[in-house]
PADRENVEX-583312 format. One record per residue (C-alpha): x, z, y; residue in one letter. Coordinates in steps of 0.2 Angstrom, whole numbers, plus 5000, padded with zeros to 4 digits. Layout:
// PADRENVEX-583312
XZYA;...
END
This chain:
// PADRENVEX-583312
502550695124X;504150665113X;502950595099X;502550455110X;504350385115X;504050295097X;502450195103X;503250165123X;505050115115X;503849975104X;502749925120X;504649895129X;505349795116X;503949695115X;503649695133X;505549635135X;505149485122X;503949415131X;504949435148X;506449355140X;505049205135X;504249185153X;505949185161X;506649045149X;505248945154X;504448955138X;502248985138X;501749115129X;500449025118X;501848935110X;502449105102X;500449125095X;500249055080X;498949145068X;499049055051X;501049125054X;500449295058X;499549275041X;500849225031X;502049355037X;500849515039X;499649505023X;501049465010X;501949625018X;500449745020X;499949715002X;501949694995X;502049875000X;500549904994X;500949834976X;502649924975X;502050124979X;500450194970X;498850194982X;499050394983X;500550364994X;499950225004X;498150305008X;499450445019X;500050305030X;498850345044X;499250535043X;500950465047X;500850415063X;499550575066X;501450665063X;502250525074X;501250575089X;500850745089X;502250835078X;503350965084X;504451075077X;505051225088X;506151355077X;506051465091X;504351515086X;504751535071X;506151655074X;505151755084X;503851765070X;505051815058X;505851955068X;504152045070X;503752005052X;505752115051X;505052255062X;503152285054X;504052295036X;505352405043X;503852535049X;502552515038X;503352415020X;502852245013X;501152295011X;500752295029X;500752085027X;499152095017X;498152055032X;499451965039X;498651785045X;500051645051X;499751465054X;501351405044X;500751365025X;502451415017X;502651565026X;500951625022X;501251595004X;503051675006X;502151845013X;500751814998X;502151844984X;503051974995X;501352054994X;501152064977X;502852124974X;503851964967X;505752014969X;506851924981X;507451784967X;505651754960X;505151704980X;506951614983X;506651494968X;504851474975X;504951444992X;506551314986X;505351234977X;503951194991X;505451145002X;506151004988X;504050944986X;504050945006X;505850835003X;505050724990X;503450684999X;504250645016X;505550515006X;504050425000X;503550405016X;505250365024X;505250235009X;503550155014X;504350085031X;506050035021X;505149935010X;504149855025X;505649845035X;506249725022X;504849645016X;504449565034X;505949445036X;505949405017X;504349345018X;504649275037X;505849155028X;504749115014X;503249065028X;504648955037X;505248875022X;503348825018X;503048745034X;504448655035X;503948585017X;502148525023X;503048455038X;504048365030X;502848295017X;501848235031X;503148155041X;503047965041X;504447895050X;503247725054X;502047825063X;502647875082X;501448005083X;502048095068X;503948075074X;503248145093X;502448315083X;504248335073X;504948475089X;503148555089X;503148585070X;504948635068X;504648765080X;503048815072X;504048865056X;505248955064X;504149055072X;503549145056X;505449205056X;505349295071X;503749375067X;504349445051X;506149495062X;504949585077X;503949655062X;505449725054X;506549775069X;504849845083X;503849915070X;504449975052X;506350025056X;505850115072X;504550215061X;505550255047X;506950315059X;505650445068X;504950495050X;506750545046X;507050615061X;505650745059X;505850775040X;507850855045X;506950965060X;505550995047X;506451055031X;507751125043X;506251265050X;505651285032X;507251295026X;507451445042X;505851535038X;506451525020X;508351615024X;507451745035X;505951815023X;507251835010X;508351945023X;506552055027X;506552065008X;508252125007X;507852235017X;508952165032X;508852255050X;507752155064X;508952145076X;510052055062X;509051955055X;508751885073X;510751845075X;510651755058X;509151635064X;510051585081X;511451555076X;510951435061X;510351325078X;511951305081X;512651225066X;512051095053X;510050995057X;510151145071X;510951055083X;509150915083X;508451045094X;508951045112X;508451215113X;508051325098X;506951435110X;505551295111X;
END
């Protein structure tokens, strides 16, 4: 349900737009203008498109897949952790052999505990998983940044063009051409609010909820990281669960309402 405040936060924006129009006494068509939607959505789509290499773009639908269904809850983890603590405590680090978790990083933490990697061989390989999970999710933070700001730029650009052909057309002898001047001025500004609803609905608000879950995200990794390396240490259960909870309370921690979901 959290994943889809993004999407009703949009439809509310959008829904209060065209609200604020009606009750202006504005018509709706007025605001519909689709050579401006193409002057103002295709430059962006394909300006982002020329700025990041096509690897990263082709992961811009796996992004909202993340934006609706994504869902960090470190509790889990922790409680993972700690029975990982109590099976190596009885049985030794072999016991994870058959060991089968749904997190990737953990199961490759238990991979290399398995084979006997010491503590700072796994530390400086589990660090380096959580800096690629880091770099990945700035490329994609930066997708949306750059779209954020491509939209108006190019809303501006798609006014300034109409309001050239406008005024190459205008003849001041012909009183039809001098009755279509308000009707083509407002035409060209409309291309600047489509680029400003573009930037301010869509792009921000995305990047905002990428970032949002890349600090709950790195923050579990970083967790799962801390707490394997206490099993390997050797760290008592009971410990090692104290140590967890209370990293909820400090630092990225503190984005989870409550550490236990």
């Amino acid at each position: 349900m959290k994943g889809l405040t993004s999407i009703i936060g949009m439809i509310v924006c959008l829904v209060a737009i065209v609200a604020g129009i009606i009750i202006l006494g504005g018509e709706i068509m007025d605001f519909v203008n689709i050579p401006s939607v193409m002057l103002v959505v295709v430059p962006t789509i394909f300006a982002v498109v020329a700025t990041f290499p096509i690897s990263v773009v082709a992961k811009v639908p796996g992004h909202f897949k993340a934006l609706l269904v994504q869902e960090y809850r470190p509790g889990e983890y922790i409680d993972k952790i700690v029975v990982l603590a109590e099976k190596a405590r009885k049985e030794g680090l072999l016991a994870f052999e058959k060991e089968q978790v749904d997190d990737q990083l953990m199961q490759y933490a238990l991979r290399m505990m398995v084979d006997g990697l010491d503590k700072f061989s796994v530390k400086f390989a589990l660090e380096d998983c959580i800096n690629g999970i880091k770099e990945r999710h700035n490329e994609a933070v930066a997708i949306y940044d750059k779209a954020a700001a491509f939209a108006p730029a190019f809303g501006m650009c798609a006014t300034v063009i109409s309001l050239v052909n406008m005024l190459m057309g205008l003849d001041f002898e012909d009183p039809n051409a001098i009755n279509a001047l308000g009707g083509n001025m407002s035409a060209a500004l409309i291309t600047t609010l489509y680029g400003s609803m573009l930037a301010n609905i869509v792009f921000i608000p995305i990047a905002g909820r990428l970032k949002l879950l890349h600090k709950k995200e790195v923050f579990c990794k970083t967790m799962v990281c801390n707490g394997l390396l206490s099993i390997l240490n050797g760290d008592n259960p009971r410990i090692i669960k104290d140590y967890l909870v209370e990293q909820l309370s400090t630092g990225d921690g503190k984005l989870f309402r409550d550490g236990r979901k």
